[in-house]
C-alpha positions in Angstrom: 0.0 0.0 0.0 1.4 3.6 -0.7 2.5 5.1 1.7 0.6 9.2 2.3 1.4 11.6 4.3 -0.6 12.8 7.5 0.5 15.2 9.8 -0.4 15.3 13.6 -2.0 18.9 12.9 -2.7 20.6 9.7 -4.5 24.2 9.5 -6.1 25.6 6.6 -7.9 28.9 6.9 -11.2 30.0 4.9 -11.9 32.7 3.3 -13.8 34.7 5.6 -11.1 34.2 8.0 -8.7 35.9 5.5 -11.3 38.6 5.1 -11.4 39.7 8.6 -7.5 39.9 8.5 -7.5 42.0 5.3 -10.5 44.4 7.1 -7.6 45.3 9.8 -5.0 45.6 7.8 -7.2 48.1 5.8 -8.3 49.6 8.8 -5.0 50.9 9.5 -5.5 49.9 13.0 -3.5 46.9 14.0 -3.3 46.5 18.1 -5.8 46.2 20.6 -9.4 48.1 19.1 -12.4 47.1 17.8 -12.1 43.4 16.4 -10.5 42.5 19.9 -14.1 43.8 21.2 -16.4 41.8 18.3 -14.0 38.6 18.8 -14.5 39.2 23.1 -18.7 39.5 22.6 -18.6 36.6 19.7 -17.1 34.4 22.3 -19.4 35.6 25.2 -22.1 34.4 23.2 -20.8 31.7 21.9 -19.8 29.9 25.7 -22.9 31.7 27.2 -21.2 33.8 29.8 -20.6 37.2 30.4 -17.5 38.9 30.6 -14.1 38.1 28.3 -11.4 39.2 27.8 -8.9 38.6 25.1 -4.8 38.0 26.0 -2.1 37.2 24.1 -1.8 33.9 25.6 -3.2 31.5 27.7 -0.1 31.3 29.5 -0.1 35.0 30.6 -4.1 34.9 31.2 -3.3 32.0 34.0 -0.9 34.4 35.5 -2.9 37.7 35.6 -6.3 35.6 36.6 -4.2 34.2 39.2 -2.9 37.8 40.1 -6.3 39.0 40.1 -7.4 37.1 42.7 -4.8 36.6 45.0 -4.1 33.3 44.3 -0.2 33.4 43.8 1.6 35.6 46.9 3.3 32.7 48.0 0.6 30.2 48.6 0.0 27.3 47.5 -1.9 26.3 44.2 -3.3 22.6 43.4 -2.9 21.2 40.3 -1.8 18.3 38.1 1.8 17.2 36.8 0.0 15.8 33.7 -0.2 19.4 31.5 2.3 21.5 29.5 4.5 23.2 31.3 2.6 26.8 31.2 0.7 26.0 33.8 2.8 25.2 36.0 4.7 28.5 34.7 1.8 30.7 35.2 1.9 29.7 38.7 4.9 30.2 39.8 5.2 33.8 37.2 2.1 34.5 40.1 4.2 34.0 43.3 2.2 30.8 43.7 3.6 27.2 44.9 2.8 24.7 43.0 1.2 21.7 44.6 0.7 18.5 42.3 -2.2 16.0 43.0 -2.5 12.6 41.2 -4.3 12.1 37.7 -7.9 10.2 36.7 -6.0 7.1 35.1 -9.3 7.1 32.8 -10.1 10.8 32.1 -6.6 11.8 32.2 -7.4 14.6 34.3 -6.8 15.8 37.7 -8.5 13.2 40.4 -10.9 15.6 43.0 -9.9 13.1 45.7 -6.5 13.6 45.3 -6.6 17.4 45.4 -9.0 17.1 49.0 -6.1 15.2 50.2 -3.3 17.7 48.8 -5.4 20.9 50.8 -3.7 23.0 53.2 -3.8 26.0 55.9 -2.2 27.8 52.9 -4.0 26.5 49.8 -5.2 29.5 48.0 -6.7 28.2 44.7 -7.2 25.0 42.6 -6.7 25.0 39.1 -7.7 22.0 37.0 -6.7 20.9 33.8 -9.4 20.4 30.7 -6.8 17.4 29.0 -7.4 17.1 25.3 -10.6 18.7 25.8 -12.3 16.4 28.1 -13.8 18.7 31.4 -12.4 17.9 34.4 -14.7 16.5 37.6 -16.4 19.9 38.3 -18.9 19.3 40.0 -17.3 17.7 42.9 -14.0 19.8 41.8 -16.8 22.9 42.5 -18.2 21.3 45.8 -14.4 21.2 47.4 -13.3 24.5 46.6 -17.0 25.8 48.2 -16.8 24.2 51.3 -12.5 25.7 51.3 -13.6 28.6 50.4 -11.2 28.8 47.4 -11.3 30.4 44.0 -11.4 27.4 41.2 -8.9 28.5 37.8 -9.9 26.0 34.9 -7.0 25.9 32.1 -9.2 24.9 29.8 -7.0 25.4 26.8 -7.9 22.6 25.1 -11.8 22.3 25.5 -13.3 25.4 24.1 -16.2 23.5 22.7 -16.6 20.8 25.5 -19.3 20.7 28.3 -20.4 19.1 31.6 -23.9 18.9 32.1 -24.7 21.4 28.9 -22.5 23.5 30.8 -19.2 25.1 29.4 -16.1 25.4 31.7 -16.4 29.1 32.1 -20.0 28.3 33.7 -18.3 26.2 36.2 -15.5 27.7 37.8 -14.6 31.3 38.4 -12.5 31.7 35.7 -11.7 30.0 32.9 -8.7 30.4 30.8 -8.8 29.4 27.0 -6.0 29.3 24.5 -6.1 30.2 21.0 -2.7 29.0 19.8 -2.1 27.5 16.2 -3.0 24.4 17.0 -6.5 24.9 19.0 -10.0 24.5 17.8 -10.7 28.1 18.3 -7.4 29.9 17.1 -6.2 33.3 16.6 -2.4 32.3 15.5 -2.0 33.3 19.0 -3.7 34.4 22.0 -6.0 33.1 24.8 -8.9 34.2 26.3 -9.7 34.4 30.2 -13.7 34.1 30.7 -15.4 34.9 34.0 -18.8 35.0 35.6 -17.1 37.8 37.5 -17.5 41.3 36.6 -14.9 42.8 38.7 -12.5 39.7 37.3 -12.9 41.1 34.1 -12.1 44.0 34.6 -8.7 43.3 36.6 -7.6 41.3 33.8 -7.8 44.0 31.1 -6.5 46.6 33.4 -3.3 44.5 33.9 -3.4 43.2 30.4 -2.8 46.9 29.3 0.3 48.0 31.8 -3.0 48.5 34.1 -3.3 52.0 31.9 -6.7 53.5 33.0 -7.1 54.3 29.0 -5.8 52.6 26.0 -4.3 53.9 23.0 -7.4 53.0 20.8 -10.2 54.6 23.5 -7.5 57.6 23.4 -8.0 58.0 19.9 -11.8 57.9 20.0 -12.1 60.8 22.5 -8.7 62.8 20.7 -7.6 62.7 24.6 -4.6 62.3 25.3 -4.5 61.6 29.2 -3.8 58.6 30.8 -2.8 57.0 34.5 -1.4 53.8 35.5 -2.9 52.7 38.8 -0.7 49.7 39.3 2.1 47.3 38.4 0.4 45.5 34.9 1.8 43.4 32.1 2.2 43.9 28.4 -0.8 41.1 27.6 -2.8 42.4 25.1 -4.4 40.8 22.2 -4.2 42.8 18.8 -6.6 43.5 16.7 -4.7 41.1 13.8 -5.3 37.9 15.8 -8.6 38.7 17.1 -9.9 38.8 13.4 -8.1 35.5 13.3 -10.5 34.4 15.8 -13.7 36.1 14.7 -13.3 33.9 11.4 -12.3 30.8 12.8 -15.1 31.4 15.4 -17.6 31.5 12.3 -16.2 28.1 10.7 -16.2 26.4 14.7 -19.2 24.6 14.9 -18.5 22.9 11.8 -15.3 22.0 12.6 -16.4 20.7 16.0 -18.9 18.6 13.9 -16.2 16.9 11.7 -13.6 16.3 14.9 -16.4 14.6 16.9 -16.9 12.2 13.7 -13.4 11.8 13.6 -13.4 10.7 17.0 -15.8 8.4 16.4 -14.1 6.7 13.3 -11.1 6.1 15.4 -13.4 4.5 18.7 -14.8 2.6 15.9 -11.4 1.0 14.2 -9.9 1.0 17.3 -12.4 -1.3 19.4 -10.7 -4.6 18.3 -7.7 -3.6 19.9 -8.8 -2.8 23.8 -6.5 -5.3 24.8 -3.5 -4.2 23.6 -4.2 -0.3 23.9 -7.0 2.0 25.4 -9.2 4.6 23.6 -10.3 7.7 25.0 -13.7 7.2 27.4 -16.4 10.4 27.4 -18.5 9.6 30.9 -21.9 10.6 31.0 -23.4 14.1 30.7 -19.8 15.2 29.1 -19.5 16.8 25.5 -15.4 16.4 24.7 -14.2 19.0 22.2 -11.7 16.5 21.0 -8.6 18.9 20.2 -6.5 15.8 20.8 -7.1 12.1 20.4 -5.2 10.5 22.9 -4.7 6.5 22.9 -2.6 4.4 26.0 -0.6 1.8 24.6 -0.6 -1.7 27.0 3.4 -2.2 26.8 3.7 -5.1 29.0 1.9 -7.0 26.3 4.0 -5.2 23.0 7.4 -6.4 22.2 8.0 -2.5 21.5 7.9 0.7 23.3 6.2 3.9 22.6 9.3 5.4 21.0 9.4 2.9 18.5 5.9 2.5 17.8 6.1 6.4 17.1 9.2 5.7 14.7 6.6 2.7 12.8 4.0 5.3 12.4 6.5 7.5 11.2 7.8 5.4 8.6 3.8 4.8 7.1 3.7 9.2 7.1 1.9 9.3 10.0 2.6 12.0 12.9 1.9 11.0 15.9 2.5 12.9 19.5 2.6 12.7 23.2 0.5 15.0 25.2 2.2 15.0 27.6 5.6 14.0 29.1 4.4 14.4 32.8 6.3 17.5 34.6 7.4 15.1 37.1 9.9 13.9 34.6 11.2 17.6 33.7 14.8 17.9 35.0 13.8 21.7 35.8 10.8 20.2 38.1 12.9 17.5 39.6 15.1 20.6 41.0 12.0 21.8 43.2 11.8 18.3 44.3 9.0 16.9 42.7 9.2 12.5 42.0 7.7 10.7 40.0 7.1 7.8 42.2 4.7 10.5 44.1 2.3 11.0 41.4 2.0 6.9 40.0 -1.4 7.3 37.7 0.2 10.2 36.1 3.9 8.1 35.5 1.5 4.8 34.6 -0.2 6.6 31.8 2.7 9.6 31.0 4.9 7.0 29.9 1.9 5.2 27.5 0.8 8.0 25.9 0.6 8.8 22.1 -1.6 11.1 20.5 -2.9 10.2 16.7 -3.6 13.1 14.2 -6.8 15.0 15.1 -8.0 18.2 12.7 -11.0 18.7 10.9 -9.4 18.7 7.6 -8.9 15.3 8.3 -11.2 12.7 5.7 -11.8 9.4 7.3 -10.5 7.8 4.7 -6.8 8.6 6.0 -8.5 8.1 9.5 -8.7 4.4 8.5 -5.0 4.4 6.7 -3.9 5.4 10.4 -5.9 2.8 12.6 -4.8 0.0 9.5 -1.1 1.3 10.7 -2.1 0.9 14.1 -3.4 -2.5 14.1 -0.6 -3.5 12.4 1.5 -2.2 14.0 0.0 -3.8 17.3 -0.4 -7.4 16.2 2.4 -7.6 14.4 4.4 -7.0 17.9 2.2 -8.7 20.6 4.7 -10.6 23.1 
C-alpha cells in the first residue's frame, strides 16, 4: 500500500477568515481596538457567559487571573503534573507554589480526591486541567473548593467547545482560561482568552493586560484625549486587533469544525475497538461533550514487544505524525530541582509513559483516519509478546 502523508495537525484557513484579517490591515488599526471587542462579545455568546477578555496567551491569562485574585503571593496552588508546562509556569510567574495532586487514570485529568487530600492551611486556589478537551470532575471539583472557600482557575486550553452537564467550563468555575494557539479548535495564531462569571475579574484582567493604563491607546484616539494614568504594576498582555480577526473567522467556521472532529473521533473509537486489549481509547462519561482537540490513545506495553518510541518511529515510517500529550512534569529535569518525584504521582507516571496522540483536525477525511488505525493494528499485532 502507498504510503501518504498525515501530519499530527494541519490548518487551513477559509476565506472569511482571510477577510477579517485584510479588514484590519485596511483599517490601518493593528493593536488592541475594535475586532478585539467583536472577537470578546462573539465568544461571550458563543460559551454563554458574560465577561471576556482577550490576552495574548493563555499562558499570561493564568498568571494575571491568578494575580487578580490573589491566588499566587506565596501560597499554595493545586494542580496536576500531567499538563504543558505553562501551567505550572503561570503559577509560579504568580508568586504561587505549586502543589501536584495525582491524575484520573481514565479521564486523564486531575483526580478531586486527590486534590482534597493535597489541601492546606495555605492553599489559595485550585486549578484544574481540561486534558485534550475532556472537562475535568467539576462538580465535585466545584463542591471542594465551596466548602474551602477557594477560587477554582480552569486551564481549559484545550476544551473550548466541550461541556459538563450542557455547561461550558467558564460556567463552572470562576474563571476559565482558553487558548487560541495555532494548534487549538478556536485559534487566533496566538492568543487566549480568560472568561469569568465575575464582573470585577474582568475588569482586573484588562486593566493588567494593558500596563493597568486607565485608557488605552485606541479609547485615546476615539475621545482625541490624550491623558492617561497607570494605577498599578500590569503586564504587556494584550491581544491585537490582527489575531482577534483571526478568531472572529475561525469562530464562524467552529461549529462545523467541532462537527467533523467529533466524527473523527468516532471513526477512530470505531477502528480502534478490536484492539482494547492491547491499547485504550479515549472514554467520554456521562453528561460530558469532549471537544476532541486531541485524540489520545494508551498503549498496554507489557503486552507489546515494543515501546512507545518505537511504535512512534513505525508510524513515522507509514507518514503518519503522531504525538505525546504530555511528558508528565514530574519527569522535567527543571521540576525534579523543586523536588518533585515521579514515584509521588504513579497514575500520572503509569499513563505519561503510554501516551501517544494520533492526528486529530478537521481537515482530516476518514479515509486517511482508517490508513492510520490499519497502521495501528498493524502495528500492534504484528508486535504482541
Amino acid at each position: 500500500m502507498k504510503t501518504r502523508k498525515i501530519p499530527l495537525y494541519d490548518l487551513k484557513l477559509p476565506m472569511s477568515t482571510i477577510k477579517e484579517v485584510n479588514d484590519v490591515l485596511e483599517s490601518g488599526w493593528l493593536t488592541t481596538g475594535p475586532k478585539v471587542q467583536q472577537f470578546e462579545k462573539a465568544v461571550a455568546e458563543t460559551l454563554k457567559v458574560r465577561y471576556v477578555a482577550a490576552v495574548s496567551s493563555a499562558t499570561v491569562g493564568l498568571q494575571v487571573a491568578l494575580e487578580a485574585l490573589g491566588a499566587g503571593q506565596g501560597g499554595r496552588v493545586v494542580t496536576t503534573p500531567f499538563t504543558f508546562v505553562a501551567t505550572v509556569e503561570a503559577i509560579l510567574r504568580a508568586g504561587g507554589i505549586p502543589v501536584f495532586a495525582d491524575i484520573d487514570p481514565m479521564t486523564l485529568n486531575v483526580d478531586p480526591d486527590e486534590v482534597l487530600r493535597k489541601l492546606e492551611p495555605k492553599t489559595n486556589c485550585v486549578v484544574p486541567v481540561d486534558i485534550a478537551g475532556q472537562p475535568a470532575d467539576y462538580p465535585r471539583l466545584v463542591e471542594i473548593c465551596d466548602k474551602h472557600k477557594l477560587p477554582l482557575i480552569a486551564d481549559a486550553s484545550h476544551s473550548f467547545g466541550a461541556t459538563l452537564k450542557r455547561k461550558s467550563t467558564a460556567q463552572w468555575a470562576d474563571a476559565a482560561i482558553y487558548s487560541c494557539h495555532a494548534t487549538k479548535n478556536l485559534t487566533s495564531g496566538e492568543g487566549g482568552l480568560v472568561v469569568s462569571r465575575h464582573k470585577i475579574l474582568q475588569e482586573s484582567i484588562k486593566l493588567a493586560s494593558m500596563h493597568c493604563m486607565t485608557s488605552s491607546a485606541y479609547q485615546r484616539r476615539q475621545t482625541n484625549t490624550w491623558e492617561y494614568d497607570v494605577v498599578d504594576l500590569g503586564a504587556k498582555a494584550n491581544m491585537s486587533d490582527v489575531h482577534a480577526a483571526i478568531g472572529l473567522g475561525q469562530l464562524g467556521v467552529f461549529e462545523k469544525n467541532q462537527e467533523k472532529r467529533a466524527e473523527i473521533a468516532a471513526r477512530y473509537q470505531k477502528n480502534l475497538a478490536g484492539l482494547a486489549e492491547h491499547l485504550e481509547t479515549p472514554p467520554v462519561p456521562k453528561g460530558h461533550k469532549h471537544a476532541w482537540h486531541l485524540y489520545i490513545i494508551r498503549l498496554h506495553l507489557s503486552g507489546l514487544k515494543i515501546d512507545r518510541a518505537e511504535f512512534i518511529n513505525l508510524m513515522a515510517e507509514a507518514g503518519i505524525g503522531c504525538g505525546v500529550h504530555y511528558k508528565p512534569l514530574t519527569e522535567m529535569s527543571y521540576y525534579r530541582q523543586l523536588g518533585f518525584e515521579p514515584k509521588h504521582f504513579p497514575n500520572t507516571t503509569y499513563v505519561g509513559r503510554r501516551v501517544v496522540s494520533l492526528p486529530m483536525y478537521p481537515e482530516l477525511k476518514l479515509a486517511d483516519v482508517d490508513y492510520v488505525c490499519e497502521r495501528v493494528t498493524e502495528i500492534i499485532t504484528g508486535n504482541v509478546r
